[in-house]
C-alpha positions as a Markdown table, in Angstrom:
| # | Residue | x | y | z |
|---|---|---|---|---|
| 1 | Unk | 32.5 | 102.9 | 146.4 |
| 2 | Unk | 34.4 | 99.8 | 145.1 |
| 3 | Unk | 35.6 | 99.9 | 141.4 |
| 4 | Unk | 37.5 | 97.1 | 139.7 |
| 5 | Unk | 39.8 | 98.1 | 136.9 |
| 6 | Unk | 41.1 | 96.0 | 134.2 |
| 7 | Unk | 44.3 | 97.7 | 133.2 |
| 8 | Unk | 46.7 | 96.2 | 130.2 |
| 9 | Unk | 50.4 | 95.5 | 130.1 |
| 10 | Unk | 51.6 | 98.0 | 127.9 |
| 11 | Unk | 54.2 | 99.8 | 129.4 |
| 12 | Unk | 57.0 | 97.7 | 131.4 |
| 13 | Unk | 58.7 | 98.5 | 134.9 |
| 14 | Unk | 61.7 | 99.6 | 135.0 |
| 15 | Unk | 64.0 | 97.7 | 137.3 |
| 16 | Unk | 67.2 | 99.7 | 138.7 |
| 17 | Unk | 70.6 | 97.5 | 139.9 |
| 18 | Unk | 72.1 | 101.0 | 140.8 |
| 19 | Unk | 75.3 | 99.5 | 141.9 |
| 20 | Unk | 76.8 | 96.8 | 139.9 |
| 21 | Unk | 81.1 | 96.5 | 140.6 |
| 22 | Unk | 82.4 | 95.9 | 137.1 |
| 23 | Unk | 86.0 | 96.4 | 138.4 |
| 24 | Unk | 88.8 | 98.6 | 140.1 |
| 25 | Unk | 91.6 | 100.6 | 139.7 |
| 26 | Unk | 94.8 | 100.8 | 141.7 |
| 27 | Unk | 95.4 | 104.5 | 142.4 |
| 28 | Unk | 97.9 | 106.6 | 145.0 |
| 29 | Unk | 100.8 | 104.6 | 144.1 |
| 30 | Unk | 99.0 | 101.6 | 144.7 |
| 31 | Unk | 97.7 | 102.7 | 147.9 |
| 32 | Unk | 94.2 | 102.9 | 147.5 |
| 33 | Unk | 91.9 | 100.2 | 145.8 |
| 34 | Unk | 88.6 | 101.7 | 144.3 |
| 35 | Unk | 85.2 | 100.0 | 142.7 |
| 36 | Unk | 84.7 | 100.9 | 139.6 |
| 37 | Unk | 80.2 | 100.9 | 139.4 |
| 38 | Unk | 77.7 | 100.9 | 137.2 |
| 39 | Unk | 74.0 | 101.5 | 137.3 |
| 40 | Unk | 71.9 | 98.9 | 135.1 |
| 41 | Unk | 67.8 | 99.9 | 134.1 |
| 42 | Unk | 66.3 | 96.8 | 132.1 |
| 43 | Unk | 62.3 | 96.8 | 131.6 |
| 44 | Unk | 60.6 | 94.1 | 133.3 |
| 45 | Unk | 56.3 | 93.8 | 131.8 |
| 46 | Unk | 55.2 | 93.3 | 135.7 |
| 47 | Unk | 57.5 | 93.3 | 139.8 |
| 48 | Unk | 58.7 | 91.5 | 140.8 |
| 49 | Unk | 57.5 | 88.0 | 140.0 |
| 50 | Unk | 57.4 | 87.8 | 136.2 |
| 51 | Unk | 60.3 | 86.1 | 134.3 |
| 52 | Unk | 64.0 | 87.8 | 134.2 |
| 53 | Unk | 64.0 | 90.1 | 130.9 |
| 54 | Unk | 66.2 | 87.9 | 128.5 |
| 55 | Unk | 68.6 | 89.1 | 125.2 |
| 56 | Unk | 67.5 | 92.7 | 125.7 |
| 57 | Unk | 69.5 | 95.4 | 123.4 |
| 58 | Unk | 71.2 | 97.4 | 125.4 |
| 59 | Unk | 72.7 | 101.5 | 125.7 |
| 60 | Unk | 75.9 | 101.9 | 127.4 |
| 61 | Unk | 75.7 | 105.3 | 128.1 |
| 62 | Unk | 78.8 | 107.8 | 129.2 |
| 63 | Unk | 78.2 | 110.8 | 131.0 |
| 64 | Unk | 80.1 | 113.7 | 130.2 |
| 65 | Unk | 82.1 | 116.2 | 132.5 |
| 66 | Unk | 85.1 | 117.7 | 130.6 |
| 67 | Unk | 87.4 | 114.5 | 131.7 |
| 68 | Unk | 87.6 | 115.8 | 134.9 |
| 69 | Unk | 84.5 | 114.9 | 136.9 |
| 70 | Unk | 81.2 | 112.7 | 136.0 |
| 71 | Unk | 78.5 | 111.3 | 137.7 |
| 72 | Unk | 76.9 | 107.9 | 136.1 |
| 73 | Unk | 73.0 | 108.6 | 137.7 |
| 74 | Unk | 72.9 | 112.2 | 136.6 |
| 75 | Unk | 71.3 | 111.2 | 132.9 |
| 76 | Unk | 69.5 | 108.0 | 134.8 |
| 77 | Unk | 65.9 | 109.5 | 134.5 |
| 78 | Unk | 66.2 | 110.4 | 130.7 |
| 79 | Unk | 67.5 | 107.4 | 130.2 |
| 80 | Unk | 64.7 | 105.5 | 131.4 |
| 81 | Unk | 62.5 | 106.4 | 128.1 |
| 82 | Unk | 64.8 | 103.8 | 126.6 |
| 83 | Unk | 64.4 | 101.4 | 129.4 |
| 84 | Unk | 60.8 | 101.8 | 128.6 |
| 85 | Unk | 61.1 | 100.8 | 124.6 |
| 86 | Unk | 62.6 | 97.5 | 125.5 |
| 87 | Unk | 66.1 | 98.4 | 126.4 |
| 88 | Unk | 68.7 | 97.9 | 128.8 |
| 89 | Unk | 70.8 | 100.8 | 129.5 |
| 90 | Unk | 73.8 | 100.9 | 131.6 |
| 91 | Unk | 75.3 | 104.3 | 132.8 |
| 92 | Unk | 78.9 | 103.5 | 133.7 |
| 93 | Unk | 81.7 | 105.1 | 136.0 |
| 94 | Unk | 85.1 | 105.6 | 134.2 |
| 95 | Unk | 88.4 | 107.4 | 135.8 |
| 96 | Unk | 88.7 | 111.4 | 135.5 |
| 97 | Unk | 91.6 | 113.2 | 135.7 |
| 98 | Unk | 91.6 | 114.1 | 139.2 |
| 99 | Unk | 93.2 | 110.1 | 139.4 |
| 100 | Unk | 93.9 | 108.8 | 136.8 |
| 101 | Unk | 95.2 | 109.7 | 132.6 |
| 102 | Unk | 94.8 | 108.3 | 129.1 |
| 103 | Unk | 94.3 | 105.5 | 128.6 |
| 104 | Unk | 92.5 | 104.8 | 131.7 |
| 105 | Unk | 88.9 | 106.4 | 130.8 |
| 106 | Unk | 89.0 | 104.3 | 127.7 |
| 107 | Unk | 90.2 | 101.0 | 129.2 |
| 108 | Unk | 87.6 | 101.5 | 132.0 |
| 109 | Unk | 84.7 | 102.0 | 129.3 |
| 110 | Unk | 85.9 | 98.5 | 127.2 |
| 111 | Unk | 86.2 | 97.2 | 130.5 |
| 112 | Unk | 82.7 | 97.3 | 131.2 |
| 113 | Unk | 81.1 | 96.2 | 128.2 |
| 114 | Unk | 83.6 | 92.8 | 128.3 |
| 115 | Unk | 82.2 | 92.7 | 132.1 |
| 116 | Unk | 78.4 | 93.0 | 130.6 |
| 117 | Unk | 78.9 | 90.9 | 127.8 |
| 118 | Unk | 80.5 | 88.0 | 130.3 |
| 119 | Unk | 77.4 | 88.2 | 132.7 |
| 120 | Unk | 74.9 | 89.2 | 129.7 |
| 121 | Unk | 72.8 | 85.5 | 130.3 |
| 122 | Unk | 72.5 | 85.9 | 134.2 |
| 123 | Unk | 71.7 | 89.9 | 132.9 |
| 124 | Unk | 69.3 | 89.0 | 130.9 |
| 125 | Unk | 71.7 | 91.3 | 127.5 |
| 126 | Unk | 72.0 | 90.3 | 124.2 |
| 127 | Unk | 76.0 | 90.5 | 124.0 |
| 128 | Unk | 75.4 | 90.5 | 120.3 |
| 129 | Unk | 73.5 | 94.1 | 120.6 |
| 130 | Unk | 75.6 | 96.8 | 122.6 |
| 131 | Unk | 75.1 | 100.6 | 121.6 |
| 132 | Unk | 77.7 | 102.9 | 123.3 |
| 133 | Unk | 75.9 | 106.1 | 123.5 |
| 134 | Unk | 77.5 | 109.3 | 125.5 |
| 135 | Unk | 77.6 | 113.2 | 126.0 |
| 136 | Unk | 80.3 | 115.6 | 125.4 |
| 137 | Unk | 83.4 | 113.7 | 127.0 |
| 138 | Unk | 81.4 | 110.7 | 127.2 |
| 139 | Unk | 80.4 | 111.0 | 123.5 |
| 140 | Unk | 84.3 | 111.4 | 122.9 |
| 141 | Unk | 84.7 | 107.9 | 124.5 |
| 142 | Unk | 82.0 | 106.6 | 123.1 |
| 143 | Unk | 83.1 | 107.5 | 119.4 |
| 144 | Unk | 86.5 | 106.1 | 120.3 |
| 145 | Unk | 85.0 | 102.7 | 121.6 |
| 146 | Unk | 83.6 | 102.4 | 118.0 |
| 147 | Unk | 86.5 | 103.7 | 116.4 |
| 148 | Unk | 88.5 | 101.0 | 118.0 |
| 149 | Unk | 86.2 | 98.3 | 116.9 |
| 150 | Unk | 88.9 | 96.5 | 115.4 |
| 151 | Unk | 91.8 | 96.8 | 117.7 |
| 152 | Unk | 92.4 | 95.2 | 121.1 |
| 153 | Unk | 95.3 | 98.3 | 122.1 |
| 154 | Unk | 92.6 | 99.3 | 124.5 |
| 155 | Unk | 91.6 | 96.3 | 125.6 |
| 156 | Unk | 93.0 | 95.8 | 129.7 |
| 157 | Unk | 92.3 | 94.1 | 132.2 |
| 158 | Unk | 89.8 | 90.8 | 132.9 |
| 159 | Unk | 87.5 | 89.2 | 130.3 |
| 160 | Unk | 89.6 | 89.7 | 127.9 |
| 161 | Unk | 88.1 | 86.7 | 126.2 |
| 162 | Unk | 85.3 | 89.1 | 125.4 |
| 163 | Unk | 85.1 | 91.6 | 122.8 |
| 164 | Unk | 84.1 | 95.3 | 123.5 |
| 165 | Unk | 83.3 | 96.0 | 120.1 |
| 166 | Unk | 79.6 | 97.8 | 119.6 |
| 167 | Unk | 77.1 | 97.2 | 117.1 |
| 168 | Unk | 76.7 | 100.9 | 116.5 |
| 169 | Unk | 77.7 | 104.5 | 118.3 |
| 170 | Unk | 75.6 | 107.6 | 119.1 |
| 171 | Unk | 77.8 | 110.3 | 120.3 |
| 172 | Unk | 76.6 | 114.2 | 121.2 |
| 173 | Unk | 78.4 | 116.9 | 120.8 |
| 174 | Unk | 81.5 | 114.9 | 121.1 |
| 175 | Unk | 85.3 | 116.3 | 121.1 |
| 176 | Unk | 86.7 | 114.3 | 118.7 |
| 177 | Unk | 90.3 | 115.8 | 117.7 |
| 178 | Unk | 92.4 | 117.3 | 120.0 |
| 179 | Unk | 94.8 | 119.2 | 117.3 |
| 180 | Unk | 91.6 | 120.2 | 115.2 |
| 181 | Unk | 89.8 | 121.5 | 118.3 |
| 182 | Unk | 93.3 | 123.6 | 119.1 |
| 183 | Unk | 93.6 | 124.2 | 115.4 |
| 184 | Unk | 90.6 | 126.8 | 115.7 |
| 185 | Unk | 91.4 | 128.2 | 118.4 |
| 186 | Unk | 93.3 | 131.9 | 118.5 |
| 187 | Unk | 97.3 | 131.9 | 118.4 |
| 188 | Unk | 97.3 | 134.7 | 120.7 |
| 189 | Unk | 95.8 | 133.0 | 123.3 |
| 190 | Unk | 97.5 | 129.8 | 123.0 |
| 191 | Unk | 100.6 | 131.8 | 123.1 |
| 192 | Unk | 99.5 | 133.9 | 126.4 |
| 193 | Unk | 98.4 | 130.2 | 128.0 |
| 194 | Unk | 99.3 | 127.1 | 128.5 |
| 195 | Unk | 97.0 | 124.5 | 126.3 |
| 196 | Unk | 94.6 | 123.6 | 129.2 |
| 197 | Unk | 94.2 | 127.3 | 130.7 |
| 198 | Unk | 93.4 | 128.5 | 126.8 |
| 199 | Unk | 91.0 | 125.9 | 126.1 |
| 200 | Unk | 89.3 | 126.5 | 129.8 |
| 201 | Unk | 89.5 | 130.7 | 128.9 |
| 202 | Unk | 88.2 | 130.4 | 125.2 |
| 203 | Unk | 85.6 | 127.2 | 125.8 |
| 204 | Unk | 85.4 | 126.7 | 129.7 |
| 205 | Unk | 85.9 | 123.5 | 129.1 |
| 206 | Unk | 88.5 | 121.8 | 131.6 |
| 207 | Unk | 90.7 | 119.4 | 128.9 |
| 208 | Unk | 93.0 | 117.5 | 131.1 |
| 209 | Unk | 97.0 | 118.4 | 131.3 |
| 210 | Unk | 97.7 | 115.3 | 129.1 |
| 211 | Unk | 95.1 | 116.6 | 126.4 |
| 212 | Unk | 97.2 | 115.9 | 123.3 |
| 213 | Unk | 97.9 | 112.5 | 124.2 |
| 214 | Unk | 94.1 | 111.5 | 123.6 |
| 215 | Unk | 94.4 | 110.5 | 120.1 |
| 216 | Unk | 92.0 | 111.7 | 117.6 |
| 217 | Unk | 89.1 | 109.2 | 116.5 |
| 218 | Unk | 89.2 | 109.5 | 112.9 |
| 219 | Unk | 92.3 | 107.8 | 112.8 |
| 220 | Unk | 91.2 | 104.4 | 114.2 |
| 221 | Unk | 88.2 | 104.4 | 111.5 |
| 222 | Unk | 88.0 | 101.7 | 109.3 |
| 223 | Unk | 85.3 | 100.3 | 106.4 |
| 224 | Unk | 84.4 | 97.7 | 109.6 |
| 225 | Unk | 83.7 | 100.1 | 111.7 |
| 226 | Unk | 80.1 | 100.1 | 113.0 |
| 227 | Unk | 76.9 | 102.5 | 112.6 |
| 228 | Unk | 77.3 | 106.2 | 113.9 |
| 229 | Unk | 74.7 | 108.9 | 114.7 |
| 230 | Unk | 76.1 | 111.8 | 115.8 |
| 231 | Unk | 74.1 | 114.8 | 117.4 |
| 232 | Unk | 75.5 | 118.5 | 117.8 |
| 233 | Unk | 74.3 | 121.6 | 117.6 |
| 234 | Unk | 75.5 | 124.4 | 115.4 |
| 235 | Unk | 75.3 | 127.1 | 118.8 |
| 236 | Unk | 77.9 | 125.0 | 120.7 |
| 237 | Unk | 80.3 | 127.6 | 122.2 |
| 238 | Unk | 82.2 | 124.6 | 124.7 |
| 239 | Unk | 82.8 | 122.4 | 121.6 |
| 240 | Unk | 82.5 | 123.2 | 118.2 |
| 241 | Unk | 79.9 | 121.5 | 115.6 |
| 242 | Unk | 82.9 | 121.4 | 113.5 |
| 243 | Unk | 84.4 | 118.4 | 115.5 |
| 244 | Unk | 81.4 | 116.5 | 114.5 |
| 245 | Unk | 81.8 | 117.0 | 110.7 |
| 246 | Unk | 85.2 | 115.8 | 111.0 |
| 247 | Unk | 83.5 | 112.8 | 112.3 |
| 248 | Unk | 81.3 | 112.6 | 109.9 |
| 249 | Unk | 83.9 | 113.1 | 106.8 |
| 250 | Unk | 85.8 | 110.5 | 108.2 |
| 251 | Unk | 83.3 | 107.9 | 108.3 |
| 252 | Unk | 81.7 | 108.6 | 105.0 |
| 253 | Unk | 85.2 | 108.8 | 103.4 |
| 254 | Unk | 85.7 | 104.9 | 104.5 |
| 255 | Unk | 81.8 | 104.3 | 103.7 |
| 256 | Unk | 80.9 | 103.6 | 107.2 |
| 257 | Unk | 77.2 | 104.1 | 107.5 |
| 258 | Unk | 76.8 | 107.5 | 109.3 |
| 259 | Unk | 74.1 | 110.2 | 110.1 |
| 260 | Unk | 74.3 | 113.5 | 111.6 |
| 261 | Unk | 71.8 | 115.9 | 112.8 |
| 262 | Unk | 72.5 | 119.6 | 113.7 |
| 263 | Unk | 70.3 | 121.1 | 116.1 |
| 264 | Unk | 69.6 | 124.7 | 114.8 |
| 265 | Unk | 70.2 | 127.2 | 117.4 |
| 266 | Unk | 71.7 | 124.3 | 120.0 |
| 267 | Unk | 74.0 | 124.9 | 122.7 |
| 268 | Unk | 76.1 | 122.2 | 124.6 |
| 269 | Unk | 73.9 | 120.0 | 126.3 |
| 270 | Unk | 71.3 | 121.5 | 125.4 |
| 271 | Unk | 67.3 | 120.9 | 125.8 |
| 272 | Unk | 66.9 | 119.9 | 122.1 |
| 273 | Unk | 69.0 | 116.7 | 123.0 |
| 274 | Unk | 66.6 | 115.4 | 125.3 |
| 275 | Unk | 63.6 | 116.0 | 123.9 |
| 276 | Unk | 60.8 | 113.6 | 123.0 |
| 277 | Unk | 61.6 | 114.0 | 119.2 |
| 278 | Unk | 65.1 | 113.3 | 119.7 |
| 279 | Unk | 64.9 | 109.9 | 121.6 |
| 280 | Unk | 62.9 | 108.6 | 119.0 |
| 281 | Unk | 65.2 | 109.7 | 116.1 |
| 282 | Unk | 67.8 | 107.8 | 118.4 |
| 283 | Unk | 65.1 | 105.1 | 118.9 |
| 284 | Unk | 64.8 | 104.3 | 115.0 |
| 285 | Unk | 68.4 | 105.2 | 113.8 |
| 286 | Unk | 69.2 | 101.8 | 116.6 |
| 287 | Unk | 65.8 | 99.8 | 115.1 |
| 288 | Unk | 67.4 | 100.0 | 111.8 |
| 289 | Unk | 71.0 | 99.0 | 112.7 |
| 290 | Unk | 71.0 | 96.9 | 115.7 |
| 291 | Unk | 69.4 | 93.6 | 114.4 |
């Protein structure tokens, strides 16, 4: 039996470049020269002989790890959903602790979006449209790459004729204050450990050695600084919902438009973040802001 099916164009494909160089890092006194990668999704309405996709929005997205580890593909199929609502997303690598210390995760991050935003036309990007999105530490960095909207300190490296500010931030369950986070925590136990081995006994979460030079967000806010949502649940035992609130305070204090959801119940990286329902309170927050 032969059947011919007429099928619409509704939903596109989503095309993977899983390994784009945006740049490198010197590392081992200068001994060893590595790639710095990123993996880029964009939706495509048929493969592979339609039309590049042109001026798309797009999600740079940071994966978290505690600072000390990350993996840019882990999120990649989540991700996707956003692919599939007319977005690029790119998941990018930045440098851990195991090589490298503040500033370098931050430089790394501003790094790639001047790289994207150079190469946006042969992309297919809108440079005019960047969301930097991340989880945990990546939500940290993220928050600081729209913090730092209106400052270049950060700003290393090529492209520099580029800007790496955002048109708006969504950050999950981000550390954002490194004496605040401390603040809470039990003298006892920061008298009984050093500051990483009593934040990785009370939270296990592994803050780097150099912790309390990562400066806290809320001081680079200013009225200019772009669009937040932040997401966080009020059962986070590895970092607490109250670092979000600070967030938030801090942004509504300089009337930065800001909105923050509290997952009842939530732990860190939890489900709730990833669900259905959630995407598409991310989806509208970015309709709204990103023009």
């Amino acid at each position: 039996m032969i059947k011919k099916i007429h099928m619409h164009r509704e939903k596109p494909v989503i095309n993977l470049i899983p390994e784009i160089v945006y740049g490198h890092r010197m590392e081992g006194s200068n001994a060893v020269y590595r790639p710095l990668s990123l993996s880029l999704m964009r939706p495509r309405m048929s493969f592979p002989y339609d039309e590049p996709p042109r001026n798309l929005p797009t999600i740079i997205w940071l994966c978290g790890g505690s600072f000390s580890s990350m993996d840019r593909n882990v999120w990649v199929p989540e991700l996707a959903w956003f692919a599939k609502k007319g977005y690029a997303v790119a998941s990018i690598d930045y440098s851990v602790t195991a090589r490298a210390k503040f500033p370098d995760q931050i430089e790394d991050v501003k790094l790639a979006i001047r790289y994207l935003k150079a190469h946006a036309e042969e992309l297919g990007l809108d440079p005019h449209r960047f969301i930097a999105m991340g989880e945990s530490a990546g939500g940290y960095l993220a928050a600081l790459v729209g913090a730092t909207a209106n400052t270049r300190e950060y700003d290393k490296g090529d492209y520099l004729k580029y800007s790496s500010r955002v048109k708006a931030v969504v950050p999950w369950y981000p550390l954002v204050s490194v004496p605040a986070f401390l603040s809470e925590m039990p003298r006892t136990s920061l008298r009984k450990f050093r500051i990483r081995e009593a934040i990785h006994e009370l939270t296990q979460i592994q803050i780097p050695l150099d912790a309390l030079n990562y400066p806290d967000v809320t001081k680079f806010i200013t009225g200019q600084t772009p669009p937040f949502l932040i997401l966080h649940g009020d059962a986070d035992t590895i970092i607490p919902v109250s670092q979000s609130q600070l967030l938030y305070q801090a942004l509504r204090a300089r009337n930065v438009l800001a909105e923050f959801y509290i997952f009842e119940g939530a732990e860190h990286a939890d489900a709730p973040f990833i669900q259905e329902e959630t995407k598409q309170l991310i989806l509208e927050f970015l309709q709204r802001v990103v023009v």
